[in-house]
BAVEX-340145 format. One record per residue (C-alpha): residue number from 1; residue in one letter; x, y, z. Coordinates in pm, 1 decimal. Layout:
N
NUM, A, X, Y, Z .
...
//
This chain:
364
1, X, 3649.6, 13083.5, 1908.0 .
2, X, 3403.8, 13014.9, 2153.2 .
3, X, 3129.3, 13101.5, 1916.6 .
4, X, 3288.3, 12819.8, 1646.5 .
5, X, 3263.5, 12554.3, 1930.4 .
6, X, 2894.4, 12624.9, 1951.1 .
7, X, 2812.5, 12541.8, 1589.6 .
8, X, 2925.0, 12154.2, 1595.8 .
9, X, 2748.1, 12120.8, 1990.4 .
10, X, 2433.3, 12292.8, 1822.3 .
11, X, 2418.7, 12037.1, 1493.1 .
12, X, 2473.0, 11723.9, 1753.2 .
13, X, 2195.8, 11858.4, 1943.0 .
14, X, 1926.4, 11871.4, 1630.5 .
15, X, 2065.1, 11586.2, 1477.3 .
16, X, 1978.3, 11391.6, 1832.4 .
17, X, 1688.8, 11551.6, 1835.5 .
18, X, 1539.7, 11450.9, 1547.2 .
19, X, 1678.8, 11096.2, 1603.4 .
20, X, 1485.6, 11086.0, 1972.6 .
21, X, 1205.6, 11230.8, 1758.3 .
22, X, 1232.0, 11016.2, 1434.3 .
23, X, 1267.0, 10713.6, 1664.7 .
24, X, 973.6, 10779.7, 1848.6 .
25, X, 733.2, 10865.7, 1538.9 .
26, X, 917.9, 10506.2, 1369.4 .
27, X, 841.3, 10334.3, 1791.0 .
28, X, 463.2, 10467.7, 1750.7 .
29, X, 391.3, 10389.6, 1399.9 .
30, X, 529.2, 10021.7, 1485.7 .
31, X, 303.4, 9985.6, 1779.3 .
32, X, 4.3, 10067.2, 1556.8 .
33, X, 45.4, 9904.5, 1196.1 .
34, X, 199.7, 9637.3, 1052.5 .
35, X, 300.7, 9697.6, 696.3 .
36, X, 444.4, 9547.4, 408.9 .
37, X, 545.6, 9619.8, 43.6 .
38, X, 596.8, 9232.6, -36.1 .
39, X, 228.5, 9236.4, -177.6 .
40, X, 55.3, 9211.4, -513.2 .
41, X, -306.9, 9282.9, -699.6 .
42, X, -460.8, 8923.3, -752.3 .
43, X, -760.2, 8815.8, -917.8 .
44, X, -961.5, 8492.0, -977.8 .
45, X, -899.6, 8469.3, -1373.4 .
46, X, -1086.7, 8235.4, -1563.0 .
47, X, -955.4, 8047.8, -1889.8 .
48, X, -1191.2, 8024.4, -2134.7 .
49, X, -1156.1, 7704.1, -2369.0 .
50, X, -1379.8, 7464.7, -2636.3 .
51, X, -1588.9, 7160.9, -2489.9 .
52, X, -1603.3, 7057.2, -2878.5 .
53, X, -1304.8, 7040.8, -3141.8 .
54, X, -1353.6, 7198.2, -3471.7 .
55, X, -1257.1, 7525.4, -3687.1 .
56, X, -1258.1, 7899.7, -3521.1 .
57, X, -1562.2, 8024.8, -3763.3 .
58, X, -1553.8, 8337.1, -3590.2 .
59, X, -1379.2, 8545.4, -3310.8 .
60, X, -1612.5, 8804.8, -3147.9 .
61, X, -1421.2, 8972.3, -2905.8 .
62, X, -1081.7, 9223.8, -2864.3 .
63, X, -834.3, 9212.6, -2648.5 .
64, X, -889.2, 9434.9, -2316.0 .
65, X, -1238.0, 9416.4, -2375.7 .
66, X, -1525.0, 9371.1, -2113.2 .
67, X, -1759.5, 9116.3, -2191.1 .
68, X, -2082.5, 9008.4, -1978.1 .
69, X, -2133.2, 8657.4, -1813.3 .
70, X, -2297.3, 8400.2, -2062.0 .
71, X, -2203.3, 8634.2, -2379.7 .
72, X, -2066.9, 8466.3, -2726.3 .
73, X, -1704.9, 8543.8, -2749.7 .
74, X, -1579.4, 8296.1, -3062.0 .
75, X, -1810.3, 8024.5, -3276.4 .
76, X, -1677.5, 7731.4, -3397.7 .
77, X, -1790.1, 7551.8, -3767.7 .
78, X, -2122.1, 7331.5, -3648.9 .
79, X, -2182.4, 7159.4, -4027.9 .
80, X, -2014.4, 6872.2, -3903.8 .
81, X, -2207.8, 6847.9, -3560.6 .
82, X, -2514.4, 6956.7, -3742.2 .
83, X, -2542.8, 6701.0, -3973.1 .
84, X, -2423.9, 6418.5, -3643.6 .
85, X, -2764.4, 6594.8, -3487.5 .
86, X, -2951.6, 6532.4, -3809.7 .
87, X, -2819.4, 6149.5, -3813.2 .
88, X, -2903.5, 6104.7, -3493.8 .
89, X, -3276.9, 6238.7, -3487.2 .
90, X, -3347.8, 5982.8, -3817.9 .
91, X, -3207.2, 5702.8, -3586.7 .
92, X, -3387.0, 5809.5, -3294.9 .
93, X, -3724.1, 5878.6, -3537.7 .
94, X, -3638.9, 5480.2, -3678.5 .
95, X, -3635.1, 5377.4, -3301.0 .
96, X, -3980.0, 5519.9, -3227.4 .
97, X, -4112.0, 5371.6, -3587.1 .
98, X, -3989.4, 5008.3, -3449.7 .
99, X, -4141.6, 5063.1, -3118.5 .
100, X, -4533.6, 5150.8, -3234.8 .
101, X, -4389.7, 4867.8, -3513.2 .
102, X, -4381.4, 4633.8, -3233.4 .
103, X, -4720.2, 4780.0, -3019.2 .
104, X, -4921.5, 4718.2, -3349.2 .
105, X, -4835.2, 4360.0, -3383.5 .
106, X, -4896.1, 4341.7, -3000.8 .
107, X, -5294.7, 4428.2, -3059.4 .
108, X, -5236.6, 4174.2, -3329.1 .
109, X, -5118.9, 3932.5, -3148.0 .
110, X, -5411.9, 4065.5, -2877.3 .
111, X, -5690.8, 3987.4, -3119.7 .
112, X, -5546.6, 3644.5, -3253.2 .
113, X, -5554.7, 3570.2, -2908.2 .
114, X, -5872.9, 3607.3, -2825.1 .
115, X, -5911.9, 3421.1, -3149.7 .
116, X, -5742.2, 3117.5, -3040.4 .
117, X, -5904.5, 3111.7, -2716.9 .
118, X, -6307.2, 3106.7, -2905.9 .
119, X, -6091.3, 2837.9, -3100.8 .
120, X, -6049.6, 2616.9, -2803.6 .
121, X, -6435.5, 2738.5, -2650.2 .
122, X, -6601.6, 2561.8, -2965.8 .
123, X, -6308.0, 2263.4, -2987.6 .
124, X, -6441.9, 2235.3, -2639.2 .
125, X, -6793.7, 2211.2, -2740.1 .
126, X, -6761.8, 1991.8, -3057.7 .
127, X, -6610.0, 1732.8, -2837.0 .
128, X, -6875.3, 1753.4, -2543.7 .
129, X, -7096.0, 1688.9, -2873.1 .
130, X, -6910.4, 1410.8, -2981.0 .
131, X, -6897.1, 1258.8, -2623.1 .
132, X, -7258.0, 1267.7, -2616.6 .
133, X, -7322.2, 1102.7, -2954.6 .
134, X, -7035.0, 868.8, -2850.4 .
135, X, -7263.4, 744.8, -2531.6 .
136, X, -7547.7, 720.7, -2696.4 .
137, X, -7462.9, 524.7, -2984.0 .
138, X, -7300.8, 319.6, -2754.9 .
139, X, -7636.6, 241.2, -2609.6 .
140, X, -7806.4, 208.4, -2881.6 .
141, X, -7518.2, -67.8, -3098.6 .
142, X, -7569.0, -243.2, -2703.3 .
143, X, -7921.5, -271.4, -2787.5 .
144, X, -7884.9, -374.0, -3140.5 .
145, X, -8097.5, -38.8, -3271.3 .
146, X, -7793.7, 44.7, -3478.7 .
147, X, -7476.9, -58.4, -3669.0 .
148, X, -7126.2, -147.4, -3515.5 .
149, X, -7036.3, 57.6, -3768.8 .
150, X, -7251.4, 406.1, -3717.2 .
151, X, -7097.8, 318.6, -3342.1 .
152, X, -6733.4, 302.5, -3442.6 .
153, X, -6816.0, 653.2, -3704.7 .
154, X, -6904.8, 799.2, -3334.2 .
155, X, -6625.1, 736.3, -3149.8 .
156, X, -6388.9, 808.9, -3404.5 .
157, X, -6550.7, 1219.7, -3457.8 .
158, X, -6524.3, 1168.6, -3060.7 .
159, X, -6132.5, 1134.7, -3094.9 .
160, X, -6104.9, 1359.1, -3354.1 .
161, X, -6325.7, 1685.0, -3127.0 .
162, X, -6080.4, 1561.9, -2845.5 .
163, X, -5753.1, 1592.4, -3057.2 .
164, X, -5898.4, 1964.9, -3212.9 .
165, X, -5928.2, 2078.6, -2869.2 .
166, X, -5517.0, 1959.3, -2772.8 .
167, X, -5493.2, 2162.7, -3125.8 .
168, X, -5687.7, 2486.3, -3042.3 .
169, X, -5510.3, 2516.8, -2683.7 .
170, X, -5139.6, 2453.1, -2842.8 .
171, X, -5236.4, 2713.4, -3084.8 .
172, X, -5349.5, 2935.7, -2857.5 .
173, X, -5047.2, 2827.5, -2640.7 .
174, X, -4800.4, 2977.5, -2931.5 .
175, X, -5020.3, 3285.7, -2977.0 .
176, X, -4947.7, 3364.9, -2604.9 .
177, X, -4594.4, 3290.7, -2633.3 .
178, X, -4502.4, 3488.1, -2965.9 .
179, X, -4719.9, 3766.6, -2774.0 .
180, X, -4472.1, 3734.2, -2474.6 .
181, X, -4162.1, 3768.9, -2715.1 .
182, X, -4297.9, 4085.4, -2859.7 .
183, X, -4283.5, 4189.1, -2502.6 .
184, X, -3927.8, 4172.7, -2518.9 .
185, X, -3873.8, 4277.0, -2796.1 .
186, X, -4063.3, 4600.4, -2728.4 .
187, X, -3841.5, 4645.5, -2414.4 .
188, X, -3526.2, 4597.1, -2595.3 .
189, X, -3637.4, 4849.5, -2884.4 .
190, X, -3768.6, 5066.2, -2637.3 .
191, X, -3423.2, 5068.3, -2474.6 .
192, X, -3230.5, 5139.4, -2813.3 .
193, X, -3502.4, 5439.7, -2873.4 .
194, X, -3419.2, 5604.1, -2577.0 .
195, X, -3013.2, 5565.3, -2629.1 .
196, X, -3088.4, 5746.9, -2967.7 .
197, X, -3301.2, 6010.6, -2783.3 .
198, X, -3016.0, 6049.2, -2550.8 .
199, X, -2740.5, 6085.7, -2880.3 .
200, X, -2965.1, 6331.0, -3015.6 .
201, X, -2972.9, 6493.3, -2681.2 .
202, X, -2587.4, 6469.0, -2684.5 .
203, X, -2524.9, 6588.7, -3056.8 .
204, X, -2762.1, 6874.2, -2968.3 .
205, X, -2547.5, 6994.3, -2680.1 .
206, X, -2233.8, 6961.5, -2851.3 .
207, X, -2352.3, 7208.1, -3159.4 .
208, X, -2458.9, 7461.8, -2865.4 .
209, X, -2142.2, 7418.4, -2781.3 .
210, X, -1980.2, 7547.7, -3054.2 .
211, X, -2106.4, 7884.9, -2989.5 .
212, X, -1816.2, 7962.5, -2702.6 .
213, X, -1968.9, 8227.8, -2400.2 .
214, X, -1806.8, 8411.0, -2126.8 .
215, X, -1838.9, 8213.1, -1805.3 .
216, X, -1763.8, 8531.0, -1608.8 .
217, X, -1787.9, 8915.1, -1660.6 .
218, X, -1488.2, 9060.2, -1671.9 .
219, X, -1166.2, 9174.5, -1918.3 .
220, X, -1057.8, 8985.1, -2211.0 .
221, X, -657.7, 8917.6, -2197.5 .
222, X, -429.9, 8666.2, -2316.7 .
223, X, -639.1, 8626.4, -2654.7 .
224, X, -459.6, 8353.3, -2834.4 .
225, X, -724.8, 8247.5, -3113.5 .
226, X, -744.8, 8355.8, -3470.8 .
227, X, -1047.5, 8244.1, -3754.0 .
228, X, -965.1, 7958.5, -3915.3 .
229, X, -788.0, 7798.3, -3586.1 .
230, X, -841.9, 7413.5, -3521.1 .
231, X, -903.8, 7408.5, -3157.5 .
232, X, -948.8, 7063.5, -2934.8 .
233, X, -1121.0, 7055.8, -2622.5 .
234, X, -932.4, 7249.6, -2305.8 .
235, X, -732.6, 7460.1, -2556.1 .
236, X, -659.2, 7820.8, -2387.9 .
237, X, -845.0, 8050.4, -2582.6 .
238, X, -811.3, 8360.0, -2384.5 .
239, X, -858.3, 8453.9, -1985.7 .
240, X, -1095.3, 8662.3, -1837.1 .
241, X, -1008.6, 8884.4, -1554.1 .
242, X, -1295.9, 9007.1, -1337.2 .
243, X, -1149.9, 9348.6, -1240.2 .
244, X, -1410.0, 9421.8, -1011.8 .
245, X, -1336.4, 9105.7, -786.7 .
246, X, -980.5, 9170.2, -747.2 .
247, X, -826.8, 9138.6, -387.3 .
248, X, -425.0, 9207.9, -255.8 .
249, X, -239.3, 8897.8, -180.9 .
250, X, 8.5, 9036.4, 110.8 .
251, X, 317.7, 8825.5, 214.1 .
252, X, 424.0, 8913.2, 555.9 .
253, X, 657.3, 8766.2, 790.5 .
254, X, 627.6, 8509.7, 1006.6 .
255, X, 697.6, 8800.0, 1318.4 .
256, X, 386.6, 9010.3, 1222.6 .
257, X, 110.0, 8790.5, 1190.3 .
258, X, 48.7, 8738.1, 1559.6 .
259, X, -84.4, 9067.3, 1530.3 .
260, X, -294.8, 9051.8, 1255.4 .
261, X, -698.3, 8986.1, 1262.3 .
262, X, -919.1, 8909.3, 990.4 .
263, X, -1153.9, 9203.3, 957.8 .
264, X, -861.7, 9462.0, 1062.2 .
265, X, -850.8, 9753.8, 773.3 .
266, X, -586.9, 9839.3, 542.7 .
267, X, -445.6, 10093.7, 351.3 .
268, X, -342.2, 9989.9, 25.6 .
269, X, -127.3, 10183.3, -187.2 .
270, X, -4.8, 10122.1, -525.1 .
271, X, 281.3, 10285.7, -782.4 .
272, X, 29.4, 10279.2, -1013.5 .
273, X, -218.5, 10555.5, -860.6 .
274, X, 74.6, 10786.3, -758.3 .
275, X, 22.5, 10819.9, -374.7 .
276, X, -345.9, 10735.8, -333.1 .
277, X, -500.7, 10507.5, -79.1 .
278, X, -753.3, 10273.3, -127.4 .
279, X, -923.4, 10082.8, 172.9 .
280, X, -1009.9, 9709.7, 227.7 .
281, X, -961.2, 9449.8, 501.5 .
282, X, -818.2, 9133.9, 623.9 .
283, X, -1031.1, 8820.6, 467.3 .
284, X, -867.9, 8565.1, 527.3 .
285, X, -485.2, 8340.3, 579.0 .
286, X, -298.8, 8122.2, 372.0 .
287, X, -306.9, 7752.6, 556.9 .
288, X, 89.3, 7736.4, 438.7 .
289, X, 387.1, 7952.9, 340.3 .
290, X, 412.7, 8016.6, -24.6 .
291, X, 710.1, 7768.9, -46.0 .
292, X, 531.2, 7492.0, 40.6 .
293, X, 311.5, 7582.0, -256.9 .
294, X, 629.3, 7560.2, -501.0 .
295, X, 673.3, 7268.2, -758.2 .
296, X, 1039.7, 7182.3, -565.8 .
297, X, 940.6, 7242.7, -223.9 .
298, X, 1224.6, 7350.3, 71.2 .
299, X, 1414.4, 7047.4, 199.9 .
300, X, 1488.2, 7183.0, 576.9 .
301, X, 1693.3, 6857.9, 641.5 .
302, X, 2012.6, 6938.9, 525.3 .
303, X, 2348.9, 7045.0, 695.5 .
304, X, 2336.8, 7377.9, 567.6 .
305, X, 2010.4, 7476.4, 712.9 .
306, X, 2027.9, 7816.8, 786.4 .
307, X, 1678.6, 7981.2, 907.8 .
308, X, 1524.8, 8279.8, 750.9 .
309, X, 1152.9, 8437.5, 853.6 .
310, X, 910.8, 8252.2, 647.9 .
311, X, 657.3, 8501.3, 499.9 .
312, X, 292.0, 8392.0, 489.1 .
313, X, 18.7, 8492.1, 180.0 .
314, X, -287.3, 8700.3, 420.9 .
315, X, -595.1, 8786.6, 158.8 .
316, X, -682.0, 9141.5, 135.9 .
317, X, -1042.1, 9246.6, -5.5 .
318, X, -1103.3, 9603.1, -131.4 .
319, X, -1380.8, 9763.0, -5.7 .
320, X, -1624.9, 9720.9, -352.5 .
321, X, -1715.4, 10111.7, -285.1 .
322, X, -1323.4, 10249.0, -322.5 .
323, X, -1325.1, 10447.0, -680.5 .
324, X, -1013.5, 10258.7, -778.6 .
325, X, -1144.1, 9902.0, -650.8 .
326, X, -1269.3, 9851.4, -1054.2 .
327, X, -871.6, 9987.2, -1168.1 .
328, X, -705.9, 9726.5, -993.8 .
329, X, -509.0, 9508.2, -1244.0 .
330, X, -356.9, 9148.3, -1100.2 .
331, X, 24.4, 9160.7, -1043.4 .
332, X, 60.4, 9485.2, -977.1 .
333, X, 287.5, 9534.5, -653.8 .
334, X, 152.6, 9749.2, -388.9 .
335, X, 241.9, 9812.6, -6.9 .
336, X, 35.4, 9739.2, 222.3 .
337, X, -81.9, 9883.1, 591.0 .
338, X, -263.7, 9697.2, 833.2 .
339, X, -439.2, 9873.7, 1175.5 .
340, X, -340.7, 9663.6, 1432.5 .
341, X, -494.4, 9881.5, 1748.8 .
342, X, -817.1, 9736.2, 1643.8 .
343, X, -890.7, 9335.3, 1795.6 .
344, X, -1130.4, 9209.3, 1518.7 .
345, X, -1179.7, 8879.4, 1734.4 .
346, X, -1047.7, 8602.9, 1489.3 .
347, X, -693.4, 8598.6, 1454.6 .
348, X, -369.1, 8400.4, 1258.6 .
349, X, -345.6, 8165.1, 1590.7 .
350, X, -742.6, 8106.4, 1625.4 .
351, X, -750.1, 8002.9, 1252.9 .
352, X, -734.6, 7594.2, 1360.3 .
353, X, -946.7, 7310.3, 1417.2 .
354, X, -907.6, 7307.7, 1785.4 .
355, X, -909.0, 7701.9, 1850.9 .
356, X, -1298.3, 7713.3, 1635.8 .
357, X, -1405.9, 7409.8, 1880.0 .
358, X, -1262.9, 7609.8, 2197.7 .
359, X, -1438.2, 7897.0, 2069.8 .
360, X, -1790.0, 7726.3, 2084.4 .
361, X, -1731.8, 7531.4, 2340.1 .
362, X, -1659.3, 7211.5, 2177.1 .
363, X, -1440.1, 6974.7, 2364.9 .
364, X, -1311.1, 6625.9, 2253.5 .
//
């Protein structure tokens, strides 16, 4: 009987035992980490989509496979961009026509100039001569050597040298005014030449853009286009997902982040890779819960507020040099395990305006 009584006393006694002993191992591993499994694989994806509308001509690319930066992953038909670019160098080529068009008549207009201006020189000099003549026929009717009427001849080529000179300056006069409207005109052709250089430039760019590249290196996914496809500008073609790049998006509660540092390490473990770990670091917080982020935001001013620990999004990059760091695939959960022992410097309550001037110094 005595022995039967020992049995239950014995079982209380592990069972506390491994309680004070669980409890302490659960105490300890509190005091040093800070862990969560409300955490998932994130990456920067990209969406790759036309700058020009048009037909799919051809689709170069799988889905789930890598492609580099800058390489041609679907072509769209160019004949109808091609032959814009060919309209537009003939207008541009016209342009450029009109312009030395215009520069030619200018050296016309140049050498009629100079033209009208001798004009005026000997207008200038006819009527000096007729002045002359004019005086001294004048004399010599005064003195009765000649007729009134060789006189009156004199004066009247005298009026007629005076009124070619008004002549050869108003003709010269036009010359430099027709001259000056060539001017303008030249700047006003000029100006249409270079908008046609600048459609040409345009139509150029937009058949270069028919040929659709990669703007990152990464995974194809999400490959919604087919040949024959009429695609507008912004349509999602596909995504790319640059596996390397990928970082942990870890959602802890509002209690543990007074803890956490950026620069603290963490052991990341995923269902995926069975049990493995895989190493990174704290990069950086979330300036807001993730329900301030949602389309209907929380209203806290209602009468049946009741409060619940917000949880805030902390960045997590993976150490580039983990094996599984290029395996990662966005949305994939995985728990998370920060080392809190180890003060980084900048922490969740440093990360403000006034804490970075504190820190250097800064008052104001």
């Amino acid at each position: 009987m005595a022995g039967d009584r020992r049995v239950p006393i014995l079982v209380g006694g592990v069972v506390g035992l491994a309680l004070i002993i669980g409890g302490g191992l659960w105490w300890a591993n509190k005091q040093k980490y800070e862990a969560t499994d409300n955490a998932f694989i994130a990456a920067d994806k990209v969406a790759v989509a036309p700058q020009v509308d048009g037909y799919v001509a051809q689709v170069l690319v799988e889905d789930n496979q890598r492609v580099a930066a800058g390489q041609v992953v679907a072509r769209l038909d160019a004949a109808s961009l091609q032959a814009r670019l060919a309209q537009a160098i003939a207008n541009a080529a016209a342009l450029d026509a009109a312009v030395r068009g215009v520069d030619d008549k200018s050296a016309l207009e140049t050498a009629m100039i100079a033209q009208k201006a001798a004009g005026v020189e000997a207008a200038h000099a006819q009527a000096q001569m007729a002045t002359a003549e004019l005086n001294r026929y004048g004399v010599l009717a005064k003195q009765g050597w000649v007729s009134s009427q060789r006189a009156q001849s004199a004066k009247a080529a005298a009026g007629t040298a005076t009124a070619g000179v008004a002549q050869a300056q108003a003709a010269l006069e036009a010359e430099r005014r027709t001259a000056e409207s060539l001017g303008s005109a030249r700047a006003q052709t000029f100006a249409q030449a270079q908008a046609a250089h600048a459609a040409v430039d345009s139509a150029r760019i937009d058949v270069s853009r028919t040929e659709i590249r990669a703007p990152v290196a990464g995974v194809v996914g999400a490959k919604a286009v087919r040949p024959g496809q009429y695609v507008r500008p912004g349509t999602n073609l596909m995504s790319i997902v640059p596996l390397g790049q990928a970082y942990v998006v870890a959602n802890f509660k509002e209690t543990q982040v007074s803890r956490l540092r950026i620069g603290q390490p963490v052991e990341i473990r995923a269902d995926a890779f069975g049990r493995q770990t895989i190493r990174g670091h704290i990069d950086s917080f979330a300036p807001a819960t993730g329900s301030e982020f949602a389309l209907i935001p929380v209203e806290n001013a209602v009468g049946n507020f009741t409060k619940i620990a917000q949880r805030l999004p902390v960045k997590i990059a993976v150490d580039p040099k983990e094996p599984l760091a290029g395996a990662l695939r966005p949305g994939l959960s995985v728990e998370v395990k920060v080392d809190v022992r180890k003060d980084t410097g900048r922490g969740f309550a440093d990360a403000t305006p006034a804490a970075d001037l504190a820190r250097r110094g800064v008052s104001r």
